[in-house]
NUFI-660664 format. One line per 5 residues: number of its first residue (from 1); their letters; for each residue x, y, z of C-alpha. Coordinates in steps of 0.25 Angstrom, whole numbers, plus 2048, in hexadecimal, padded with zeros to 3 digits. Last residue first. Example, Ala and Ser with C-alpha at 12.3 -4.5 7.8 and 13.67 -1.06 7.14 Angstrom:
# residues 2
2 = SA = 837:7FC:81D  831:7EE:81F $
END
This chain:
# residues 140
140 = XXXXX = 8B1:607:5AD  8A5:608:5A2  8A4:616:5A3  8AF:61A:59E  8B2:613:592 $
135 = XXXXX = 8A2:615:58E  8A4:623:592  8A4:62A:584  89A:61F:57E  88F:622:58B $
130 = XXXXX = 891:632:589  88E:62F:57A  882:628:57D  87C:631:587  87D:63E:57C $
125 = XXXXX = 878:633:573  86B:633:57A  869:641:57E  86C:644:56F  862:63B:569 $
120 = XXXXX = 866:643:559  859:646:553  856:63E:548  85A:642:53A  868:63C:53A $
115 = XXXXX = 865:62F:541  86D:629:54A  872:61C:54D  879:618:55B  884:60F:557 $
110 = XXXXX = 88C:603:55D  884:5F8:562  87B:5F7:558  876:603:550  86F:60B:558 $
105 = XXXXX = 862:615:558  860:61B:564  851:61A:56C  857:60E:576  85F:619:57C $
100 = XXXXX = 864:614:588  864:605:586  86A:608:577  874:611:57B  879:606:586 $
95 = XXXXX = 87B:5FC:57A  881:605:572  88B:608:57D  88E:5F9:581  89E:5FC:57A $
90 = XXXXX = 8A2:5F2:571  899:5FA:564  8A2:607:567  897:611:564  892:618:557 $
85 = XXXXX = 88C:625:558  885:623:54A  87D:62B:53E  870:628:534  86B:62E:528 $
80 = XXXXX = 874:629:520  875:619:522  87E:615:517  886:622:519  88A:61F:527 $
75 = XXXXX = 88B:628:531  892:626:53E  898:62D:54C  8A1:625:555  8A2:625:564 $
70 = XXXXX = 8AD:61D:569  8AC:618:579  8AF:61E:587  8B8:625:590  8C5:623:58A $
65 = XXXXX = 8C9:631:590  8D0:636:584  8CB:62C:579  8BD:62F:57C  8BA:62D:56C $
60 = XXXXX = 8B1:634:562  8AF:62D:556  8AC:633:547  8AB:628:53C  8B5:622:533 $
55 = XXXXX = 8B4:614:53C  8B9:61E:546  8BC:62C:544  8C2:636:550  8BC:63E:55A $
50 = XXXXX = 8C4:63E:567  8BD:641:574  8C2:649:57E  8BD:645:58D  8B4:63B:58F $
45 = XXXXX = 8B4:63B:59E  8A7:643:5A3  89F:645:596  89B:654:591  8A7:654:586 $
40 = XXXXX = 8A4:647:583  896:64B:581  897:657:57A  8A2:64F:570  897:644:56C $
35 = XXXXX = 88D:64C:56A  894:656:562  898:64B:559  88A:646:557  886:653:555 $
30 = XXXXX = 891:652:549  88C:645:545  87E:64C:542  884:658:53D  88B:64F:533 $
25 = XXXXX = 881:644:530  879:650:52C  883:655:523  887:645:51B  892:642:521 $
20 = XXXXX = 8A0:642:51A  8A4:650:523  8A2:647:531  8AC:640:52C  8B6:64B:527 $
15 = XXXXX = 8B3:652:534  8B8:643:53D  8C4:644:535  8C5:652:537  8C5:651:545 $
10 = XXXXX = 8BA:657:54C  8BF:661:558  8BC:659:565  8C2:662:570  8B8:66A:572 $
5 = XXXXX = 8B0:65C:578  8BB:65B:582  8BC:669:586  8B0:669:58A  8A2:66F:584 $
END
């Protein structure tokens, strides 16, 4: 793992957060962390991501290299059984995800839905993730 994804330690805000969860929302947001951080650190450009809370949810940032978009993570306790990567909705990338991987669940043009007893389509949102932290990047 690089340095940049060493980096990362989970801010207690973020800890309390992910704490409120129900316990398999938990370990699924923390893959989803994991996710998130391996694939920055694995990613020419991104450099060190901040992870911070957004809307009261955890959002990882590429405030050092400003290479691409917001990612946020979230659970709602109306729709239990159910977690988010949540996108910046002005950007086109749901509406790439969606061409590429028509088999995703979304919610408009902001969110890709998950399910917490369905097996997490990590090829897929590995791509994803890679897409949100160039966006910036990659759009020049």
């Amino acid at each position: 793992m690089s340095q940049a994804a060493k980096k990362v330690c989970m801010t207690a805000d973020v800890e309390k957060v992910l704490d409120s969860y129900p316990a398999g929302i938990r370990k699924r947001m923390e893959v989803l962390r994991n996710l998130i951080l391996r694939t920055a650190a694995r990613t020419e450009g991104v450099g060190v991501i901040t992870e911070t809370l957004k809307w009261g949810e955890p959002a990882y940032l590429t405030e050092a290299s400003k290479s691409g978009s917001t990612i946020r993570m979230g659970w709602k306790a109306s729709s239990p059984d159910h977690y988010a990567l949540y996108f910046n909705c002005r950007t086109t990338l749901v509406d790439t995800f969606r061409t590429r991987f028509p088999e995703l669940k979304y919610e408009g043009n902001r969110a890709i839905l998950l399910e917490q007893n369905d097996t997490l389509p990590r090829a897929a949102l590995v791509e994803c993730i890679e897409m949100a932290l160039t966006y910036h990047r990659n759009r020049k």
